[in-house]
N, C-alpha and C positions, 0 to 999 in steps of 0.2 A: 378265245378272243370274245369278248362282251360284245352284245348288239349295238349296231349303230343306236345314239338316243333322238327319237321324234323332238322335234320342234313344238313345242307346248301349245302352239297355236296349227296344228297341222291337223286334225279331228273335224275342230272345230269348222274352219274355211272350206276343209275338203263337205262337210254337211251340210253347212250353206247353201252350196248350192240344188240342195234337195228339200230344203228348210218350207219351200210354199210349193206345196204338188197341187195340182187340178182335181176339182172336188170330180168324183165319177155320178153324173145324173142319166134318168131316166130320160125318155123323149116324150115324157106327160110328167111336169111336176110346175113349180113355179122357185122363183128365188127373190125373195126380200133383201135388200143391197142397205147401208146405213155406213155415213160415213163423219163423223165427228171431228171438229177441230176449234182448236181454244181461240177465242177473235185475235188475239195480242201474242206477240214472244211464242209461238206453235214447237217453235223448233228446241226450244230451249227449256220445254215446259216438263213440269214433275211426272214421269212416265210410270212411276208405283201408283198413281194415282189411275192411272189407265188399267192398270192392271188392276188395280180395287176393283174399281165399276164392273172389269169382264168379271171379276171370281165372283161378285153380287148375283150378277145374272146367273152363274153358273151353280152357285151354290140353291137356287130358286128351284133347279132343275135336278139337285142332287150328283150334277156332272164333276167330272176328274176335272182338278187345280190343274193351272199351269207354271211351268220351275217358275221360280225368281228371275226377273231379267229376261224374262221369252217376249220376243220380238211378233208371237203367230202362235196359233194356236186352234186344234181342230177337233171336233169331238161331236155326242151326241148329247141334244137336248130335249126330255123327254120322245116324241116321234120323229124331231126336225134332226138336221145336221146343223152346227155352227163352223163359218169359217172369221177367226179373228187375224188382224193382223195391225200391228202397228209400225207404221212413217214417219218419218222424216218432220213433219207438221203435222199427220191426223191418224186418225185407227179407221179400223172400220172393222164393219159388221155382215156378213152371208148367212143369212139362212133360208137354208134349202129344203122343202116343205114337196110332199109326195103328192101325186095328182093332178088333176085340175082345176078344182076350187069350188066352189059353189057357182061363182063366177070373174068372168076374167077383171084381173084387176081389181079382185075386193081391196079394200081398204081394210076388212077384217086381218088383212092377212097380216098386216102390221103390227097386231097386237102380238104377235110372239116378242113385241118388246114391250113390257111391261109400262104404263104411266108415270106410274113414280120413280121406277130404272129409269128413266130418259130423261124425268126432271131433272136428277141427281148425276147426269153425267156433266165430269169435268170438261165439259169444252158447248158449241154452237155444233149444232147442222150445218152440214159445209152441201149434203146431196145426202137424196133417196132415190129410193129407185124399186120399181116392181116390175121382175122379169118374169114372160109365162112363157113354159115351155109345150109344143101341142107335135103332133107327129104332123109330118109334113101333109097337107091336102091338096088340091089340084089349085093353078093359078088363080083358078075365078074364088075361089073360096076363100084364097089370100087374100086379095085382092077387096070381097066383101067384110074381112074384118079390119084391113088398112082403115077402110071406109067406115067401120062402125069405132073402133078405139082410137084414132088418131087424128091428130091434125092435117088435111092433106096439103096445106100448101108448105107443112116444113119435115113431111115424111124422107127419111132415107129408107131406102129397100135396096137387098144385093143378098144375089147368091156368093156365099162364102166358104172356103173348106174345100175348093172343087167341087163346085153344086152338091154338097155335104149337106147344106143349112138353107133357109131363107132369114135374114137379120133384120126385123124393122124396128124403127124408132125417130120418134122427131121433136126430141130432148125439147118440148115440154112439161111444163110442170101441172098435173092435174088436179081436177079440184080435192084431193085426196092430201095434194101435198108432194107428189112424188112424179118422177119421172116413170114411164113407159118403154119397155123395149120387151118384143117375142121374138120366138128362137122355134124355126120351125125345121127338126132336122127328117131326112129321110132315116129309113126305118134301117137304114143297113150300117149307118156311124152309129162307133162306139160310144160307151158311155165315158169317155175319159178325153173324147173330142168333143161333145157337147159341153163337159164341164169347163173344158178350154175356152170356148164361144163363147159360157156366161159369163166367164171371170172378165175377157179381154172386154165384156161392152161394160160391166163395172167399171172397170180398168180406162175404160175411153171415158165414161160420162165424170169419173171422177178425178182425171188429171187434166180434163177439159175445163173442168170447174174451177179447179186450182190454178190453171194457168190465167184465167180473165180475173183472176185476181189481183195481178201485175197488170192486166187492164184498166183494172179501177183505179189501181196505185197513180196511173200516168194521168188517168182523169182527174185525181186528187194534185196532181203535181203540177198539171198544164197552165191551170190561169198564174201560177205564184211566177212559175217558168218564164211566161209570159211577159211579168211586169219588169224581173230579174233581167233580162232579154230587153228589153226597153233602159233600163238603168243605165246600161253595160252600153248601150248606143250611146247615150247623151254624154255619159264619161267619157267616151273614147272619141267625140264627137269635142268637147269642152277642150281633152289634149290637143288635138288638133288648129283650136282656134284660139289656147292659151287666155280662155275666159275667165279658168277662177286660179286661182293661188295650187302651184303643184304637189303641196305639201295635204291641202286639203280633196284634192282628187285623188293623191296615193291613199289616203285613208279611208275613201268612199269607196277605192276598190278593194283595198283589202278587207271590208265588209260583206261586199258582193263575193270575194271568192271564196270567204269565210262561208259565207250562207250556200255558195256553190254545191262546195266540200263536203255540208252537212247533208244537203240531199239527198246526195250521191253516197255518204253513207250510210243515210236510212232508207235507202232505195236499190241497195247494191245486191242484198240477199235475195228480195223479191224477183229483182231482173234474172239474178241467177237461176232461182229456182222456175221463174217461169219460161227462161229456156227451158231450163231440163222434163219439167213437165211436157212443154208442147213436143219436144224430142220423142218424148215416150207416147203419145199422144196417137202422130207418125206410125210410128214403131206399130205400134196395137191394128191399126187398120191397118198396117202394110202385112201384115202376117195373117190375116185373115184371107187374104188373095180373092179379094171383090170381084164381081162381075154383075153387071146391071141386069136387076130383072123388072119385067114391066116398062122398061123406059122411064123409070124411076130415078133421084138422084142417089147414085151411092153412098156411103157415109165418109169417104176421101172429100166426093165434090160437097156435100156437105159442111167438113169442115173450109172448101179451099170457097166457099162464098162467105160464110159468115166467123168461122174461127180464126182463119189465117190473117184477113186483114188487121182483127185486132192485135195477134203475134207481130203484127210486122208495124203497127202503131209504137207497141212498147218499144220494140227495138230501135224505133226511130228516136222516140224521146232519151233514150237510154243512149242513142247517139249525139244526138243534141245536147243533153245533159254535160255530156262530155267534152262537145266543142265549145259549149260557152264555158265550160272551170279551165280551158286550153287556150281559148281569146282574154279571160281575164287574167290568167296568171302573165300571159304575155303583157297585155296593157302594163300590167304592173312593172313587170321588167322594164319596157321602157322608160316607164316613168320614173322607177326608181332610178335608171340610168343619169333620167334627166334631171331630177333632184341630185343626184352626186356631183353630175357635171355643174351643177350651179351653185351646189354648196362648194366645190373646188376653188370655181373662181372666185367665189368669198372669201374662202380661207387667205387666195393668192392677194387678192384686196389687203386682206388685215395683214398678212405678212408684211406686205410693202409698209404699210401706214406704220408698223412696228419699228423696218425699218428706218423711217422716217424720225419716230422719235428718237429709238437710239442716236442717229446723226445730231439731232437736237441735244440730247441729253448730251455727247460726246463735247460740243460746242460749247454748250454750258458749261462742262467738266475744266474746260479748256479757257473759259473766261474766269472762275470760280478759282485757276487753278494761281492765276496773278496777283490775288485777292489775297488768296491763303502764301504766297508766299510774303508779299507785305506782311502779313499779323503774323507769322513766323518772324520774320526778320527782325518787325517793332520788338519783341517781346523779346528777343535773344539777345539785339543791341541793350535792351535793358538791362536783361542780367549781367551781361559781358562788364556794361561799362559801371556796374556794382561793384566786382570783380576789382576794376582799374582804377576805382577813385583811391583807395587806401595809395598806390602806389604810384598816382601820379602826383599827389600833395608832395613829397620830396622832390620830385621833380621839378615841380613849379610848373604844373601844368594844369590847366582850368579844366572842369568839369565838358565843357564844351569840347574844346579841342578832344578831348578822350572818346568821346559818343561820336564824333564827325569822324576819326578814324577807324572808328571800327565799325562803322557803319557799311560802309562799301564791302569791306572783305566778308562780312557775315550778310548782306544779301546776295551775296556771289553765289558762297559756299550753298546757303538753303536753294537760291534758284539750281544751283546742281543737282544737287542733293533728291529736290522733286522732281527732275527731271529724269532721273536717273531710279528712281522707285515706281513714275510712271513708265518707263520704258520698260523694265522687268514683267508690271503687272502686262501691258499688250502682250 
């Protein structure tokens, strides 16, 4: 019996899900984060071309290609580690750099992307980010570098991992250019749980990034919203008080729900996607299993003051959106209703008035009809008494007398005659 045959895609799906593993770090190194995306069409954009820029860089380094078509890709660069990977809208960039630097948060350290690589990448900066990794030290000493690298009125700090980790950061952007977050684990996590801890604050600063991007969308959308949403009043306000012509407020609205429609379909991927970001968003901090150190704000209440309300902005516009294209299609409905109903009774108008002339025309048919049978009858007593003159000279009978006889019997006959072609035709 021959082997059952694989499903051509069964390899594949089953690797997948092994396709992005957790880089394994040290508890003293640092990690450079770079995250790229094209401003326009992200989703739909030439991904060879992503692929060019990573083999650029990697060919600089003399590092192994990645297949055609690789979605990620991991390897060594001269001393560093690279972690690539490309999304749905952006790529991005890890690398993982040994020690602790000359000092925290150089800005040197960025230079393992070359000036002109970064010129020549096909997309925008969407987020950076510089993580430093230190072995855990006592709280005070936490504590005095919150106070020397951060901002403290928008720091998060939390133990994470089951006090595995201390996590800070307070997604500012420094005068470098880049965002700040350290990762201070105790000396007894592995190294394949610290590399977990860097990816997930990557992972949080830059599907947080992405998601207030559908923030901006709402901002860019609000005031047009706004006037749309006033229109949509005065039409449905004018049906109401039957102020202008119905023919020209169905067509004022079916401009507005035209323009509705449009928004809503150039607004419909963003909303989408900026759920699914803030999903994942969730996701990332709920799996680190936070616990507040310092009496500090965790990076949950972090996002639940300033990220959340703007999630719940979009989604309110993205509601609204929808109940004004849901009030105007209705307007329209009515109104088209009420245009039909008034073009009916027109119609029933002109049927009548139709009716009318027919009766008209009939009448006239019917006065027209006494007319035609005289000039029938003149014209036939003509010929007739043509006919009779040869034969009434023997007779001795005058041209007169011949035409006044036959006169009667041939308007008989033609008044039958029409009356009886008109009765067929009814």
């Amino acid at each position: 019996m021959p082997p059952i045959t694989d499903h051509p895609l069964r390899y594949e799906l089953a690797n997948e899900l092994h396709a992005r593993p957790f880089p394994a770090l040290t508890a003293s190194g640092r990690a450079v984060f770079l995250a790229i995306k094209r401003p326009e069409e992200a989703a739909s954009r030439d991904r060879q071309a992503d692929l060019d820029h990573l083999a650029q860089l990697l060919h600089r380094h003399g590092a192994d290609q990645p297949q055609p078509g690789a979605t990620h890709w991991f390897c060594q660069i001269g001393k560093h580690q690279l972690k690539w990977e490309s999304h749905t809208e952006f790529v991005t960039y890890t690398v993982f750099l040994d020690g602790p630097g000359a000092k925290p948060f150089d800005p040197d350290d960025f230079d393992v992307f070359p000036e002109d690589w970064l010129a020549a990448a096909p997309g925008q900066r969407i987020t950076s980010a510089l993580i430093r990794i230190e072995p855990r030290p006592s709280d005070a000493e936490i504590e005095a570098r919150i106070a020397d690298w951060f901002v403290s009125e928008s720091v998060a700090a939390s133990c994470v991992q089951d006090d595995g980790a201390v996590v800070i950061g307070d997604y500012r952007i420094d005068p470098a250019g880049h965002m700040r977050f350290a990762v201070f684990p105790r000396d007894d996590i592995g190294r394949r749980r610290i590399g977990r801890i860097v990816q997930r604050l990557a992972e949080i600063e830059t599907y947080k990034t992405m998601s207030m991007l559908g923030f901006q969308r709402v901002r860019a959308l609000s005031p047009r919203m706004a006037e749309i949403d006033k229109e949509l009043s005065e039409l449905m306000s004018g049906m109401t008080d039957r102020a202008a012509p119905a023919e020209e407020t169905l067509q004022a609205l079916l401009t507005v729900s035209a323009e509705l429609e449009t928004l809503q379909a150039q607004a419909s991927f963003r909303f989408g996607a900026t759920a699914a970001y803030e999903a994942i968003v969730h996701e990332r901090i709920e799996v680190m299993r936070e616990e507040r150190f310092g009496g500090r704000q965790t990076f949950n209440e972090f996002m639940m003051r300033r990220f959340d309300p703007a999630m719940r902005t979009v989604k309110s516009t993205q509601t609204r959106l929808q109940a004004m294209a849901d009030r105007a299609m209705r307007a329209g409905d009515l109104l088209r209703t009420r245009v039909d109903v008034a073009r009916s009774a027109q119609n029933q108008a002109l049927l009548e008035s139709m009716d009318r002339r027919a009766d008209l025309q009939l009448q006239l048919q019917k006065t027209v009809e006494g007319f035609s049978v005289v000039a029938i009858s003149y014209y036939a007593v003509s010929l007739l008494s043509y006919l009779l003159y040869p034969v009434a000279e023997p007779l001795e009978v005058t041209k007169g007398v011949v035409t006044a006889a036959v006169t009667l019997p041939v308007v008989a006959l033609v008044f039958v005659l029409v009356r009886r072609i008109r009765g067929k035709i009814d």
